[in-house]
C-alpha positions as CSV (number, residue, x, y, z in Angstrom):
1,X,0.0,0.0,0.0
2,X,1.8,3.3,-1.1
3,X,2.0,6.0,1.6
4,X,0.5,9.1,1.7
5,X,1.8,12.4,0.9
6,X,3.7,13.9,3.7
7,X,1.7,17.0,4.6
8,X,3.6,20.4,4.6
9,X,4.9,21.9,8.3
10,X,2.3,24.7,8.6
11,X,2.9,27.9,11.3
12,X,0.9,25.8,13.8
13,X,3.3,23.2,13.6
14,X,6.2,25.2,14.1
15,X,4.1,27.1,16.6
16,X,3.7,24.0,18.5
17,X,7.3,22.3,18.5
18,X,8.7,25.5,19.4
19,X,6.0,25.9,22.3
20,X,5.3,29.7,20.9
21,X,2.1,31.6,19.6
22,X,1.7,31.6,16.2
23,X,2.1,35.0,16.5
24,X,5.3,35.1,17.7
25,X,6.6,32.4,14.8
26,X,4.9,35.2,12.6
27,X,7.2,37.8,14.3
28,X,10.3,36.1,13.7
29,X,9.9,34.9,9.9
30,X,9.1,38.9,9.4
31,X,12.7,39.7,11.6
32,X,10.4,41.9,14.1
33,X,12.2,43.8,17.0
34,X,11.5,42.5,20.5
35,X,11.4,38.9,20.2
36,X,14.4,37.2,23.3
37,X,17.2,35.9,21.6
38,X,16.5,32.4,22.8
39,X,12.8,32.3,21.9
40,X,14.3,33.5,18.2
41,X,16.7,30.3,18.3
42,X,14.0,27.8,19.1
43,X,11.9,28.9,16.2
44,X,14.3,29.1,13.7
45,X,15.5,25.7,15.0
46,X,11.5,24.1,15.1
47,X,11.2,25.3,11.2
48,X,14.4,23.7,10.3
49,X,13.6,20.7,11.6
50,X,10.0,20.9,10.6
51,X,11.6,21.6,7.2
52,X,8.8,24.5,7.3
53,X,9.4,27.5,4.6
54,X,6.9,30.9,5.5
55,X,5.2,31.9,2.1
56,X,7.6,34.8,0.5
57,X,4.7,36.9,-0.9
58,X,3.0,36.6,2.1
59,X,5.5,37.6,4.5
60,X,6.5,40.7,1.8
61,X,2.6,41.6,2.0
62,X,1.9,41.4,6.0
63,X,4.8,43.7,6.5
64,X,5.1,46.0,3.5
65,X,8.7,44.9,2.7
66,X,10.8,43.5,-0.1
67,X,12.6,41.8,2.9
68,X,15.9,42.5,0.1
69,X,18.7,44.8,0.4
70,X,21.2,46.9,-2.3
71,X,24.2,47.1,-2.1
72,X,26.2,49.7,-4.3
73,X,29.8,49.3,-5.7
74,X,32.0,50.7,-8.0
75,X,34.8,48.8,-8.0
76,X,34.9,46.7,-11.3
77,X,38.9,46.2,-11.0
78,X,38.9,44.9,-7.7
79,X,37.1,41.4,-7.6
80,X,38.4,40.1,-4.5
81,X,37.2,43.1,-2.3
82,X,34.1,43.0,-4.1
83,X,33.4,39.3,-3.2
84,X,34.6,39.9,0.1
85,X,31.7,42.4,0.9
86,X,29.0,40.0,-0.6
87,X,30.2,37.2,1.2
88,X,30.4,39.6,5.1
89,X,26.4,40.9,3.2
90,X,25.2,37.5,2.9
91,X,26.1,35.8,5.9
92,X,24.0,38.2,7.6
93,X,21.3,38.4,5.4
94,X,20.6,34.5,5.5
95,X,20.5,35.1,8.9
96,X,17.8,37.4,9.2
97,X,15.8,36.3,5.9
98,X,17.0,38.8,3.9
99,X,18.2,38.5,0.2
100,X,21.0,40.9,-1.5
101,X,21.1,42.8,-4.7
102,X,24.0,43.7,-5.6
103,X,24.1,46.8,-7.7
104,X,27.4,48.1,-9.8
105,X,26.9,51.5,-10.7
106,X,28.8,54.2,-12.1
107,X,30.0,56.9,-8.9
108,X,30.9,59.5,-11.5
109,X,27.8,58.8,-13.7
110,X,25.8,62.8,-13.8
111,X,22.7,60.6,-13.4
112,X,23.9,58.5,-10.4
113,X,21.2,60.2,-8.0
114,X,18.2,59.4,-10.5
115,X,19.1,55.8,-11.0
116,X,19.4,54.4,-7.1
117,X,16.0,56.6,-6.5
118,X,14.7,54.6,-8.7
119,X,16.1,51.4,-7.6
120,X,14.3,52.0,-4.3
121,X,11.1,53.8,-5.6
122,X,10.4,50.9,-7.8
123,X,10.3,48.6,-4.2
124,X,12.7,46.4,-5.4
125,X,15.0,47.7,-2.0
126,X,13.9,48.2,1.5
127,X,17.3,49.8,2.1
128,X,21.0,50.0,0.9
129,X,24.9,49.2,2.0
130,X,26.8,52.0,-0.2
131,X,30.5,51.1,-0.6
132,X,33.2,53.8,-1.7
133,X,33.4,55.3,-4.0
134,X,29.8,55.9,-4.5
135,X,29.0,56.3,-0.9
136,X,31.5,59.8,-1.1
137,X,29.3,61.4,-3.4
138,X,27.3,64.1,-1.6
139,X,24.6,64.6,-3.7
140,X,23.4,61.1,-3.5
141,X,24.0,60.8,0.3
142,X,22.0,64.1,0.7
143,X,19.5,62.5,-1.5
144,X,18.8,59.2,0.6
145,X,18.5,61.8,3.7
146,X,16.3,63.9,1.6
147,X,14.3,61.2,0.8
148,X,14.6,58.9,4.4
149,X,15.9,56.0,2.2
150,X,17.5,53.4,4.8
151,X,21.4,53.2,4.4
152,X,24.6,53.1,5.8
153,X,27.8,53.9,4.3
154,X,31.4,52.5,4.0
155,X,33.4,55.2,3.8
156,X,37.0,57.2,5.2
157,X,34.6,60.5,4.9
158,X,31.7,61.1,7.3
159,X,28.0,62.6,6.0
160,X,26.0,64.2,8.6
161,X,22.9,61.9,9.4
162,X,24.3,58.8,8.0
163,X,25.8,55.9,9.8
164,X,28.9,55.3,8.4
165,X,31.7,52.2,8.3
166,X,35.3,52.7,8.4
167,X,38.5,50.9,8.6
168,X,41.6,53.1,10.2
169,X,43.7,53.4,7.0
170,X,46.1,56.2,8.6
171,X,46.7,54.1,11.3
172,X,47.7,51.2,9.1
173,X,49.7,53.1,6.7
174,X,51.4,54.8,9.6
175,X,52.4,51.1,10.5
176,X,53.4,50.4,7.4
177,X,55.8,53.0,7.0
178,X,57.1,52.7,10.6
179,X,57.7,49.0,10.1
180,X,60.2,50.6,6.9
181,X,61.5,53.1,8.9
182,X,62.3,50.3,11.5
183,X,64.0,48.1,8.8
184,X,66.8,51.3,8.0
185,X,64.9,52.8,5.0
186,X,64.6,56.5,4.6
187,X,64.2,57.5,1.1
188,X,60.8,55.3,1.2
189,X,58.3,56.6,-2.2
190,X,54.9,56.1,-1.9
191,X,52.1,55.3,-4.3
192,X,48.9,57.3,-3.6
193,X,45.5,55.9,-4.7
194,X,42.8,57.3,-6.9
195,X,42.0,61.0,-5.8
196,X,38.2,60.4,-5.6
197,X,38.8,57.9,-2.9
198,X,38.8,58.7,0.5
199,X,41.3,56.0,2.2
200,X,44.3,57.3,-0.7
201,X,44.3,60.4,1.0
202,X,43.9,58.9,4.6
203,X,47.1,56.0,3.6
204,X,49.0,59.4,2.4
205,X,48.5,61.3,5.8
206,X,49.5,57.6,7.4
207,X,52.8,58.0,5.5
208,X,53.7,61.4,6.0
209,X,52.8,61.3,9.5
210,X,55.1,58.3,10.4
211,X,58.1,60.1,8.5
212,X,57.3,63.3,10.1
213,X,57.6,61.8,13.9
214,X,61.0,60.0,12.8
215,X,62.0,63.5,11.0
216,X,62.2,62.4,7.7
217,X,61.6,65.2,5.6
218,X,58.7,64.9,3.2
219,X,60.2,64.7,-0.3
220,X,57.3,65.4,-3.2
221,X,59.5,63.6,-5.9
222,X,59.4,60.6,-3.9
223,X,55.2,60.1,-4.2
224,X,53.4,59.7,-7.0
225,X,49.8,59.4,-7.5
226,X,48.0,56.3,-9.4
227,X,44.8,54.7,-10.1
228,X,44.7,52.0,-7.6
229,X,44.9,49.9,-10.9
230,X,48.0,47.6,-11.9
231,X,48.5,50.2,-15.0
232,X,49.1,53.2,-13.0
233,X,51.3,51.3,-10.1
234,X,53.2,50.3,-13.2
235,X,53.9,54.0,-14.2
236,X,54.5,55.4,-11.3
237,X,57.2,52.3,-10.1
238,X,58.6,53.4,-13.3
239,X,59.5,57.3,-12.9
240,X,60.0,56.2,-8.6
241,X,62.6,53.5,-9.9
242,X,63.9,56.1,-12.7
243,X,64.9,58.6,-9.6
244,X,68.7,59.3,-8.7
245,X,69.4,58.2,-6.2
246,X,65.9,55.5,-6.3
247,X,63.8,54.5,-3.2
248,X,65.1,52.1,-1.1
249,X,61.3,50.9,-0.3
250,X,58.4,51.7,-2.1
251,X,54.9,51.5,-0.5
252,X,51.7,51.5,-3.0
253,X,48.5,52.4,-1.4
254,X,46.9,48.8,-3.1
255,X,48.4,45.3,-3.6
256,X,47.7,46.0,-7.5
257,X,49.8,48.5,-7.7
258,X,52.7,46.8,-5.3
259,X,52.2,43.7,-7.6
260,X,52.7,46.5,-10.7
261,X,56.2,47.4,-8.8
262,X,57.0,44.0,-8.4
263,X,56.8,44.1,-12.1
264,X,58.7,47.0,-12.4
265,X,61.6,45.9,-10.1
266,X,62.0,42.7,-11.4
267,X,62.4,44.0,-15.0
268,X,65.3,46.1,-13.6
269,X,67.0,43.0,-12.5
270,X,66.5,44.2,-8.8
271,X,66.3,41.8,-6.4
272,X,63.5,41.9,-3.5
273,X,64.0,43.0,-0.8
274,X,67.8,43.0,-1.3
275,X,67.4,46.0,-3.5
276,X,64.1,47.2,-3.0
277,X,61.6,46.3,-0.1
278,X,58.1,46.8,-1.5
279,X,54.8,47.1,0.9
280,X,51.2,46.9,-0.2
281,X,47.5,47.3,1.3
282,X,44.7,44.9,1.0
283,X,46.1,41.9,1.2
284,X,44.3,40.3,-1.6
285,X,44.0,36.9,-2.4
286,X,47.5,36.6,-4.9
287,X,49.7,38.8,-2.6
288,X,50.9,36.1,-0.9
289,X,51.8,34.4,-4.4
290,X,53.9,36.7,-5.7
291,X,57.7,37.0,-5.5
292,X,58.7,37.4,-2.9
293,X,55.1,37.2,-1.3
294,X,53.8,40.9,-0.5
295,X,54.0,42.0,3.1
296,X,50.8,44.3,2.7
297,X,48.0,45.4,5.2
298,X,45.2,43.3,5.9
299,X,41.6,44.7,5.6
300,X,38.6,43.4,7.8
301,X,36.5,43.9,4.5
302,X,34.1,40.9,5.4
303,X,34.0,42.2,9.0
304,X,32.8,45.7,7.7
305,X,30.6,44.0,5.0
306,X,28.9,42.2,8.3
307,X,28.6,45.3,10.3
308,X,27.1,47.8,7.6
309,X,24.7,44.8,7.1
310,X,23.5,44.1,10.2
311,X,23.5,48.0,11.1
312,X,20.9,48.3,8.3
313,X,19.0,45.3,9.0
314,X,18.6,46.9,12.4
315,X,17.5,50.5,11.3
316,X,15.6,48.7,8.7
317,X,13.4,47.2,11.7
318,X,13.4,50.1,14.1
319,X,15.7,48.2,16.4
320,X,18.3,51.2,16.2
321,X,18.9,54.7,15.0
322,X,22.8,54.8,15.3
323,X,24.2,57.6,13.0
324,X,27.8,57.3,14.2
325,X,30.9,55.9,13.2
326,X,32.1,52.7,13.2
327,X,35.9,51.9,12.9
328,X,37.5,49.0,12.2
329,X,41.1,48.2,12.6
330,X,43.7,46.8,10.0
331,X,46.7,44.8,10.5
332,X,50.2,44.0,9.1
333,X,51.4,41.2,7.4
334,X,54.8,40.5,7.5
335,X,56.2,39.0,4.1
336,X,59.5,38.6,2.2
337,X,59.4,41.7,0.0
338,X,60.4,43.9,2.9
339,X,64.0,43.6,4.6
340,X,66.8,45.7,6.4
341,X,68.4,48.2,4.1
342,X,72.0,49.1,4.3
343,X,71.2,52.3,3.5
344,X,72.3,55.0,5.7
345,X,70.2,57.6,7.1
């Protein structure tokens, strides 16, 4: 005799294993503020064994929510960071029953402000997580004020009235160079980031502020300013690398453009760090491939991904209305491309 159809886990049922009102299963499929911890755990855990799925429209309809979040990039050349933030985005969405759009967009675009208005007007968003570069454009941030759009920004740059995610670049960079200065150099160029960017200037004041407490004086020839691409680190190596007498370190505001000097050096037939120590910031995923292997500063980019997200997620449902500043901090990672110089101060 063939079985019968397993009937699907309703609400009740969950209700029921979980020892709850249905009410308060209802408030926790819809992520509702003031529902203990625990009791949260033992529904979540009675659906999962129940194998019970709420009904998406229905849940979107009873609370007037997409119950999905942007997020805004532009970024293209840097893959790595950009998986880095979905992943930190998505571990907290899945969480709390949220999915993710993820939304490239053009920062310097002269109809940037039209197109995420419409991105939320059209209710495909209940809020967004707005990475740099685009979250340092004014206009748009004054525009999700204007119109009390739910965000939060990652950013080196506050905006009044928006929460805002950092990590402590100068302080970093500062290390950075001090770990140089440490190792004999003195005549250390530097690679600046794209202008538009808020951490290049931040890594710059890191620099000059670490040479200015050893009193090193601040030499203009010895910094360029690049893209944050591999192209520009490779043209600014160049004319760094072209100087009489050169750098004895050289440390590039991104890992693209240390990899680029890499490049450089190695076409010179210097050898690392015998001839040249060479520092990056990021640590992406191939700086500890390359040779030597980068030493470079390690971001918390899924830790900041995870923050802005759940910061949202908790304006989103009234649970907070934090404005301020968050700051995250970065570590060093020590790798063969630097070493002791015998260069004299």
């Amino acid at each position: 005799m063939a079985s019968a159809t397993k009937k699907r886990p309703t609400i009740n049922d969950v209700a029921h294993l979980a020892g709850v009102s249905i009410k308060t299963v209802s408030r926790v499929f819809n992520d509702e503020p003031n529902v203990r911890p625990a009791t949260r755990d033992r529904v979540v855990d009675a659906a999962g064994e129940l194998g019970y799925r709420p009904n998406l429209s229905a849940r979107r309809l009873a609370a007037n929510r997409t119950f999905v979040i942007g997020m805004l990039y532009d970024n293209p050349k840097a893959p790595d960071y950009v998986a880095d933030v979905q992943y930190g985005a998505l571990r907290v969405c899945r969480t709390r029953g949220y999915d993710l759009l993820i939304h490239p967009c053009d920062a310097q675009s002269p109809t940037l402000v039209d197109e995420i208005l419409d991105l939320h007007h059209r209710a495909t968003v209940d809020g967004l997580v707005v990475l740099q570069p685009v979250s340092d454009q004014r206009k748009l941030n004054q525009a999700l004020l204007d119109q009390g759009i739910v965000s939060v920004r990652v950013s080196q740059r506050p905006f009044a009235g928006l929460p805002r995610i950092s990590v402590c670049d100068q302080e970093a960079a500062d290390e950075m160079t001090e770990h140089l200065i440490e190792l004999g150099h003195r005549r250390i160029g530097f690679i600046m980031g794209h202008p538009d960017h808020g951490s290049s200037h931040d890594r710059l004041a890191g620099y000059t502020s670490a040479l200015e407490r050893h009193g090193i004086a601040y030499d203009g020839a010895l910094v360029e300013h690049g893209l944050y691409d591999y192209e520009s680190g490779y043209a600014c190596a160049g004319r760094l690398l072209a100087l009489s007498p050169r750098p004895s370190a050289i440390f590039a505001s991104n890992d693209h453009m240390a990899m680029a000097t890499l490049t450089a050096a190695h076409e010179l037939r210097l050898e690392i760090p015998r001839d040249l120590s060479v520092a990056g910031f990021d640590d992406t995923s191939f700086a500890g491939f390359s040779w030597p292997p980068l030493t470079t500063v390690r971001q918390p980019v899924v830790e900041v991904a995870q923050l802005a997200t759940e910061l949202l997620l908790d304006r989103l449902q009234d649970r907070a209305e934090d404005t301020s500043d968050h700051r995250l901090r970065a570590e060093i990672v020590y790798r063969a491309s630097t070493g002791k110089t015998s260069e004299i101060a």
